[in-house]
N, C-alpha and C positions, 0 to 999 in steps of 0.2 A: 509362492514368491520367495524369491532370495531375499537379502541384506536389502535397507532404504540407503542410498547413499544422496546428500548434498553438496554441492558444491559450490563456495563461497568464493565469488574470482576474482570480490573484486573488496578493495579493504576500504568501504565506506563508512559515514557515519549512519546510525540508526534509518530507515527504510523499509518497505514492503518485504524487500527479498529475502533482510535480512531477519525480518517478523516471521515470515514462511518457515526460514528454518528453525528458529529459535522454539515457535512453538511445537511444528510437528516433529522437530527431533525428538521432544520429550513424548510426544502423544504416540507415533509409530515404535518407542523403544522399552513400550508396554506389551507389545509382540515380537519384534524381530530384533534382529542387531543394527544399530545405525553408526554409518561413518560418516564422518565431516571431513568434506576437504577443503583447506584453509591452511593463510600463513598465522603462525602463531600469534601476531598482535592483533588480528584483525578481531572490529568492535566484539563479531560473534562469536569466535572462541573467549572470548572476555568476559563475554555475558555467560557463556554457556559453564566453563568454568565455576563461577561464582554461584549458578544456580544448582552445583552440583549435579547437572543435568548427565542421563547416563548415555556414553557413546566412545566412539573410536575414531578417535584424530588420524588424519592422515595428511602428508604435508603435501603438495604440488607437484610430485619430481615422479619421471616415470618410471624407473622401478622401485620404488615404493608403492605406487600406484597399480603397476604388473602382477604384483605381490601378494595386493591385500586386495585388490578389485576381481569379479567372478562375474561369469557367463549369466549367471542367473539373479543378481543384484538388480535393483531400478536403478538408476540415475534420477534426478530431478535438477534440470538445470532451468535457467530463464532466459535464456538464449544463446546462442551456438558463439564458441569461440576458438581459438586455434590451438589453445594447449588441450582441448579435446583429445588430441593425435596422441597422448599420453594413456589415452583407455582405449588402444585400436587393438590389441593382443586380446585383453580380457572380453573387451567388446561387450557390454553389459545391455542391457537395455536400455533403453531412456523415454524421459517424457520433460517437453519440454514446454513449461508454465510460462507463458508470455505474461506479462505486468503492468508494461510500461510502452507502447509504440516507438521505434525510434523515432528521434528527432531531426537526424540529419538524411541526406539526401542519396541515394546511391544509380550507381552508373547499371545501363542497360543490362550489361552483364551481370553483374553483380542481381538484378532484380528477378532475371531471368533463372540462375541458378538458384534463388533463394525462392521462386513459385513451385520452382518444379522438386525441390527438397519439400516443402510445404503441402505439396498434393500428395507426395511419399506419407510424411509424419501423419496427414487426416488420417489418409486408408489404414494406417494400421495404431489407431488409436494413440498417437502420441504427441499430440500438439491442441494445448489447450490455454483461452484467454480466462483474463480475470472478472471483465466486464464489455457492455459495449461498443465502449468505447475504443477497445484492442482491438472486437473486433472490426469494429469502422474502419479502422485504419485498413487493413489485411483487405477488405473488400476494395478501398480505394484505391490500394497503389500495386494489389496483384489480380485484383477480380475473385479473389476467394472467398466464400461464406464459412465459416468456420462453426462449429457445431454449437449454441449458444445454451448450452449445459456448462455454464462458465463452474469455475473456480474461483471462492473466491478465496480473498486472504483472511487464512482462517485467525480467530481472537480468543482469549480465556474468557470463558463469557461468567460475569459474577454476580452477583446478588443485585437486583435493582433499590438501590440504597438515593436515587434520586431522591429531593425535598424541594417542596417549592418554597423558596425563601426570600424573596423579594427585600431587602434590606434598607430601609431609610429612603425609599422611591428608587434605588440607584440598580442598576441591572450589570451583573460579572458577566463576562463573557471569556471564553478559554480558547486555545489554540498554539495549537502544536508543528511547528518546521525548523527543518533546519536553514540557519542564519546565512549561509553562503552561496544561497542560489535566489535570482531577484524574480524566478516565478512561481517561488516561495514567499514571495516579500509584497508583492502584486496585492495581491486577493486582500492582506490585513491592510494595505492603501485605503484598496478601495471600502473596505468595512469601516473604518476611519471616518473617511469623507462623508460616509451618506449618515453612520451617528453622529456625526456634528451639526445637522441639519434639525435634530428634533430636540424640544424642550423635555431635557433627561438626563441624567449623569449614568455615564459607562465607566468601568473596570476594566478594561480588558489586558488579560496576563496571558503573557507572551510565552511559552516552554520550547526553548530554544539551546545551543550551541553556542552561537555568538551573536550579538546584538547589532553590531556595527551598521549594518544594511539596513537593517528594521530601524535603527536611527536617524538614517542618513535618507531615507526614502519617508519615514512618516512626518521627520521636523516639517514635511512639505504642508502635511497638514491638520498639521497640532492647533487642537482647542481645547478651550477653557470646562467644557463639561464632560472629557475623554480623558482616565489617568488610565499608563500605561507601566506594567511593570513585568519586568524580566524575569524567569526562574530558570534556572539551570541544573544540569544533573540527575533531574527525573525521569525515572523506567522504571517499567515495573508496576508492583504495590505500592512504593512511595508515591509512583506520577497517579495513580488510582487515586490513592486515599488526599493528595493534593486537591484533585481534580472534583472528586465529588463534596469536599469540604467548600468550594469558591464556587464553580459553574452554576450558574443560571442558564447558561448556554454553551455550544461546544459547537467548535468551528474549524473545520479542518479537512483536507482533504485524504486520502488512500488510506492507509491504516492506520493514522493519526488522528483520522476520522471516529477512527471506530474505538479510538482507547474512552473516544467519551460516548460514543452511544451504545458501546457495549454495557455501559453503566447507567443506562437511564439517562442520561442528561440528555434532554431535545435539542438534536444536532442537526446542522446544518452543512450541506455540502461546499467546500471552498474549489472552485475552480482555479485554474491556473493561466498566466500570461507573461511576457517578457513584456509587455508596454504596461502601462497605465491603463484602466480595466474602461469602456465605455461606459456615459453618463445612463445608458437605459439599459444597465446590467442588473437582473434580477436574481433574487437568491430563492433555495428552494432546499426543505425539510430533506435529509437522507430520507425515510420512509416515503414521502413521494416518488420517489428516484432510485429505488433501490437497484438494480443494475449499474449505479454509475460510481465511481470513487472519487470524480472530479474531471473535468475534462479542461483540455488548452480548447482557450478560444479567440485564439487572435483571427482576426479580422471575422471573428463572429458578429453581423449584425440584429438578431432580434431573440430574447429571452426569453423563455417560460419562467414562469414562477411571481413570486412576490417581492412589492416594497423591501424597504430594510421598514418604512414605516408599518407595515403590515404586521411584519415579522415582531415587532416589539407590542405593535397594541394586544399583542393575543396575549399576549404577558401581566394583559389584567384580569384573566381568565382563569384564575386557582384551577379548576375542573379542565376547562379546554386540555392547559400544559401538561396534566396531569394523566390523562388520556392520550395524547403525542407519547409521553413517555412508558408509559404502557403497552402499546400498541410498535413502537421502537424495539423496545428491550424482546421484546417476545418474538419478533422477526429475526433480529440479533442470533437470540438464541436459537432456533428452530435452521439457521442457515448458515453460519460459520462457525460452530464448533469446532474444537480439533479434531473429536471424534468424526463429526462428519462428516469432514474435509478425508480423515483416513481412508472412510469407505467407501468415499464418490473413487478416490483414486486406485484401491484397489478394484473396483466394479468396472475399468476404463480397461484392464488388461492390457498394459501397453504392448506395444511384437518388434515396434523400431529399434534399432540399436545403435549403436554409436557411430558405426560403419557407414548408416545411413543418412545419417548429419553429416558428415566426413566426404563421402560419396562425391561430392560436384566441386568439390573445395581444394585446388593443386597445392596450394601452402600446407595441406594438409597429407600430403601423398606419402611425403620421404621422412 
């Protein structure tokens, strides 16, 4: 195998895609050369920078791209876009990690050329989901079953330093999104609403971007036995060693999931919504549900899983919690490494190439 090559398209805050490359840049550049393509402010040259991490920048532009890209490189994008047409020369191979389902809608045409690109990338091993849920989607809206040997989103997996610590009867709870999107802001509503119900004092700290939303959507339903407190600036070691110093519990969905169950903390899966979450919406352990990172459930009517009161009375259980957290960590470990994440994708031999993304696509021709 060639050079690992990433490519970063889009300059977000903190996410999945952007966890994908941060860790296996460093993990793959224990073997081979890696290059990052990326505008120079973006969050990941930021991080990647600062972590000293070893690799070869490359910026967006196509001969630069003509230059330093080769025949025999992977690609690793997370969905097809138009400045692709900038590696049609070098023509590399690719594979391409879906993450996230789109959300918006697309025209006949549009669906049509994206099935039959999609039945290209299976056959020649280059089109892989994260979870279920991706690939729910892929069956619903082209008929395709995609190979469910998922990928997932690989984590630094550490030491299980979980404690049960129950403090002065009051239970922490943690959770990680960013501030600017309201089906990020959903799921801690609804976690709100149903602890205000029970006789119990909650903590819950918020590890966020910007607050505004989470303000403006929880004053709805602020009570007297819920304090809520904002931290900012956390990645890393820092949000680690945060995290396991307060959690009692970890609450979050896709890879923000996993920054606390990769630590032991008995975490819980946050689903996602753009409305207000329905009143028989139930919650349920990651380790129940391992397959899932979180799923949109609007206009989902009926739940699996547990109470929120469920989910707290076990928390009088020293031994129970303590076993959740055991039995987490060691799943954890066993199935997102970075190492293992290296050699599921090298064991996948990708054959598609860039050409064959490109292929059905006329924006892409000239």
């Amino acid at each position: 195998m060639g050079n690992v090559i990433f490519w970063d398209i889009v300059n977000r805050k903190m996410g999945g895609i952007e966890k994908i490359i941060l860790t296996l840049t460093q993990e793959f550049a224990k073997t081979t050369e890696v290059k990052v393509i990326s505008h120079p402010d973006s969050t990941v040259m930021k991080i990647l920078k600062e972590s000293n991490a070893v690799f070869k920048w490359l910026l967006p532009e196509k001969e630069i791209l003509e230059k330093n890209v080769a025949e025999d490189d992977l690609l690793i994008i997370f969905y097809s876009f138009n400045e692709l047409k900038y590696l049609k020369k070098p023509n590399p191979r690719v594979l391409i990690w879906n993450v996230l389902p789109p959300m918006t809608e697309t025209g006949l045409l549009r669906r049509w050329r994206d099935k039959i690109t999609l039945q290209e990338l299976m056959k020649k091993h280059s089109m892989v989901t994260m979870d279920a849920h991706c690939n729910d989607f892929f069956f619903k809206n082209y008929g395709i079953r995609l190979d469910v040997n998922y990928l997932h989103i690989p984590i630094d997996i550490k030491p299980n330093n979980y404690k049960y610590k129950i403090r002065n009867n009051e239970i922490n709870i943690t959770y990680i999104g960013r501030g600017n999107e309201i089906w990020k802001v959903k799921p801690v509503k609804k976690l709100v609403k149903d602890l205000s119900t029970l006789d119990k004092k909650f903590n819950i700290h918020i590890f966020t971007d910007m607050d505004d939303l989470f303000k403006k959507e929880l004053a709805e339903t602020a009570q007297s036995n819920i304090n809520i407190t904002y931290h900012f600036g956390y990645w890393g070691k820092k949000l680690s060693d945060k995290l396991i110093s307060v959690a009692d519990i970890h609450y979050s969905m896709g890879t923000a999931m996993l920054e606390g169950a990769s630590l032991g903390i008995p975490t819980l899966i946050a689903d996602s919504c753009e409305q207000d979450f329905p009143d028989n919406y139930k919650y349920r352990w990651f380790i129940q549900d391992v397959q899932s990172y979180g799923n949109f459930i609007f206009e989902k009517k009926d739940f699996k899983g547990a109470t929120i009161r469920d989910i707290i009375t076990l928390f009088s259980d020293k031994e129970a919690v303590e076993h959740l957290s055991h039995k987490q960590h060691e799943y954890i470990s066993e199935n997102y490494s970075p190492s293992y994440l290296v050699d599921k994708i090298a064991a996948l031999k990708p054959k598609a190439r860039v050409k064959t993304v490109l292929k059905y696509y006329p924006s892409t021709w000239f």
